[in-house]
C-alpha positions in Angstrom: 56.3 220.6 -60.0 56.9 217.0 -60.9 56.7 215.6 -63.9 56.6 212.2 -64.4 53.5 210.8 -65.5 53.1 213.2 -68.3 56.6 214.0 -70.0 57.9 217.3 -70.3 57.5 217.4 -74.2 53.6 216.6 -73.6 53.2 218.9 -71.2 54.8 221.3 -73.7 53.3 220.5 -76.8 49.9 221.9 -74.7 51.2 224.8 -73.8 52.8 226.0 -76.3 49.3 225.0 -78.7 46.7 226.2 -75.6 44.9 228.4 -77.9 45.0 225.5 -81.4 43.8 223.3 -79.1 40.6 225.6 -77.6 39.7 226.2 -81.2 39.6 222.8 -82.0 38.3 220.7 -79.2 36.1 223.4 -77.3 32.9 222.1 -79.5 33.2 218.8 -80.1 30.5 217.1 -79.1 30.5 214.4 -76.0 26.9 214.4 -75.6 27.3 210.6 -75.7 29.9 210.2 -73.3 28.7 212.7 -71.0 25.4 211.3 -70.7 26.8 207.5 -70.0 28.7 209.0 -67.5 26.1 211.2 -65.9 23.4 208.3 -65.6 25.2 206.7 -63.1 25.9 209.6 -61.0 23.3 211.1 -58.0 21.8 214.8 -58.6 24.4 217.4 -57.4 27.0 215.1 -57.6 31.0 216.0 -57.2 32.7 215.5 -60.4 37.0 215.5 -60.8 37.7 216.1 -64.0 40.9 214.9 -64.6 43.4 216.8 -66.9 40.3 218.9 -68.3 41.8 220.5 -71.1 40.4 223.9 -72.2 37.6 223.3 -69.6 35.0 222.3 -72.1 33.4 219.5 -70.0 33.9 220.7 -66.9 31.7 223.8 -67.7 29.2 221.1 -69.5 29.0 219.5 -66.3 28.9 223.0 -64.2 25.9 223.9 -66.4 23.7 220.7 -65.7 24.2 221.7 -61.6 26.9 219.4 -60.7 29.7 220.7 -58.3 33.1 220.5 -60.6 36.7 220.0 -59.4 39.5 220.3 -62.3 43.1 219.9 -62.9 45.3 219.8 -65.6 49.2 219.3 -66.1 49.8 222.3 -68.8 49.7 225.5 -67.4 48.3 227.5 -70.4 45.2 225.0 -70.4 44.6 225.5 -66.4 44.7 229.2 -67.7 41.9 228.6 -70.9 40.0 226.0 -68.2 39.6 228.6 -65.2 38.5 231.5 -68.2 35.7 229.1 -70.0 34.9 227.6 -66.5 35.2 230.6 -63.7 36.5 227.9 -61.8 39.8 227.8 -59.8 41.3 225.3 -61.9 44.3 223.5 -59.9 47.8 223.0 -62.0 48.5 219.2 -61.0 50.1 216.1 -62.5 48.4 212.8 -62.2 51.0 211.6 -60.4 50.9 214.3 -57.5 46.5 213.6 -57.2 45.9 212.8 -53.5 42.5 212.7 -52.7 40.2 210.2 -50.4 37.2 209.7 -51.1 36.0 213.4 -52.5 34.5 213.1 -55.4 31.2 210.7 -56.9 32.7 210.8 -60.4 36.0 211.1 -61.7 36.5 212.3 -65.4 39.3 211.3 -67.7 38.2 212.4 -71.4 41.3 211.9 -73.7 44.3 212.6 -70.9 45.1 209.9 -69.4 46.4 208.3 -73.0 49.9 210.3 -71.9 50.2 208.0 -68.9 53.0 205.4 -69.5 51.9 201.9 -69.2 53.9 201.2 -66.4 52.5 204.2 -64.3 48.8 203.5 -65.2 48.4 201.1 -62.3 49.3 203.8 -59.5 47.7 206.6 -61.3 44.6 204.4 -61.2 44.9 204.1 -57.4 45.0 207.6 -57.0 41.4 207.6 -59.2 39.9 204.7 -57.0 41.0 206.6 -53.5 39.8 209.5 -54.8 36.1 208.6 -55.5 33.6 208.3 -52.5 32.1 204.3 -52.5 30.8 203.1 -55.4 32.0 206.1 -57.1 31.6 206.0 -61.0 35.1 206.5 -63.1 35.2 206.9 -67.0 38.4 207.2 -69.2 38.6 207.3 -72.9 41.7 206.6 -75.1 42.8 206.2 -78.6 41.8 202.6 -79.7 45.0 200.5 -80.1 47.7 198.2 -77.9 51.1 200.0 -78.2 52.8 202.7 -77.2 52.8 205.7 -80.0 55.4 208.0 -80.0 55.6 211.5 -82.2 57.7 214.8 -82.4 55.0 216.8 -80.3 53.5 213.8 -78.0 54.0 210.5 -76.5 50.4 208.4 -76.2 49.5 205.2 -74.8 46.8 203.1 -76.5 44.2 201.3 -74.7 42.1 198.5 -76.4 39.5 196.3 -74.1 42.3 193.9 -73.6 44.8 196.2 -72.8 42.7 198.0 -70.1 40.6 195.4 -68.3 44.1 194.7 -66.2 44.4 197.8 -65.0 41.0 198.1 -63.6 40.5 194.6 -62.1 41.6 194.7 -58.9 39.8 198.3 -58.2 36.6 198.8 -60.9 33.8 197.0 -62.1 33.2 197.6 -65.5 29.3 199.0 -66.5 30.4 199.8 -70.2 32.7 199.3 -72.4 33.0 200.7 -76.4 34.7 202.2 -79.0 33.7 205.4 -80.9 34.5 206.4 -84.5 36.1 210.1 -84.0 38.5 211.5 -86.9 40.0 214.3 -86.6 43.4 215.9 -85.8 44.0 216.6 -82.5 45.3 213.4 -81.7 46.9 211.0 -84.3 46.4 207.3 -84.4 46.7 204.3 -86.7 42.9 204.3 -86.6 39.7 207.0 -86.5 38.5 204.6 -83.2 38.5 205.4 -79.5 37.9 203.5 -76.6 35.3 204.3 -73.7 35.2 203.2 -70.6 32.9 203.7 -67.8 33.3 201.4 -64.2 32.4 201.6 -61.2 34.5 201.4 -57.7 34.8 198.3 -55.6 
């Protein structure tokens, strides 16, 4: 299985902390996300979510009667995902997504921060062919410009700057923010995350 958008040690670090992580992320509360998300999606719409974790929002998204795709990179979490979920969760990269136009939303909560900069472009492509026209994409990301390296993960900050490149050329942005969240799954420099919700040209 390649690789290369999300780095072996990332990929790792999940795996070896599948069951840390459940405990500490499978209750945090997204109702804000979820529901800027959702209001621009039809009833029954198809959702990707993409790298979903322990399968927390997928089965939110299950549950309100929307039909629910999911992938993740880490093995052990496309094991927690599929338990939480009773889906059959697919173990994929980001970088080996090749769907066209399958899906009326595409859902990125907190994964695709592991993408290096200079893969986000393509990776983004595959989001774009992989929504249905006018097809509603969010992502979220810790709030900052730089690359931020530690012992367990690499992550890739996104500010409103920083993004709005990225998307040009394939997304209309609806909303933009940022969102006070400390905690410690994730370090950063700051407690802030960015949001983004756009829509497919």
């Amino acid at each position: 299985m390649r690789t290369k958008t999300m780095r072996t040690k990332t990929i790792n670090y999940y795996n070896q902390n599948a069951q840390s992580f459940y405990d500490r992320t499978i209750h945090t509360d997204m109702s804000d996300s979820h529901a800027m998300f959702l209001k621009y999606l039809p009833q029954n719409a198809s959702i990707l979510d993409a790298g979903c974790g322990v399968g927390r929002d997928a089965k939110y998204f299950l549950s309100q009667g929307y039909a629910v795709t999911a992938f993740d990179a880490s093995v052990e979490m496309v094991k927690k995902a599929s338990f939480e979920t009773g889906l059959d969760v697919m173990h994929l990269t980001f970088d080996a997504l090749d769907f066209s136009e399958a899906f009326d939303g595409v859902w990125a909560q907190a994964s695709l921060l592991h993408v290096p900069y200079d893969e986000t472009l393509s990776i983004y492509q595959k989001m774009h062919k992989a929504l249905k026209p006018g097809g509603i994409f969010y992502a979220s990301y810790k709030y900052g410009s730089e690359f931020m390296p530690t012992e367990a993960r690499d992550f890739y900050n996104m500010d409103e700057a920083t993004i709005k490149p990225y998307l040009h050329d394939l997304f209309d942005i609806l909303a933009i923010w940022t969102r006070e969240a400390r905690n410690n799954i994730a370090p950063a420099p700051s407690g802030l995350w960015l949001h983004v919700v756009a829509r497919k040209k």
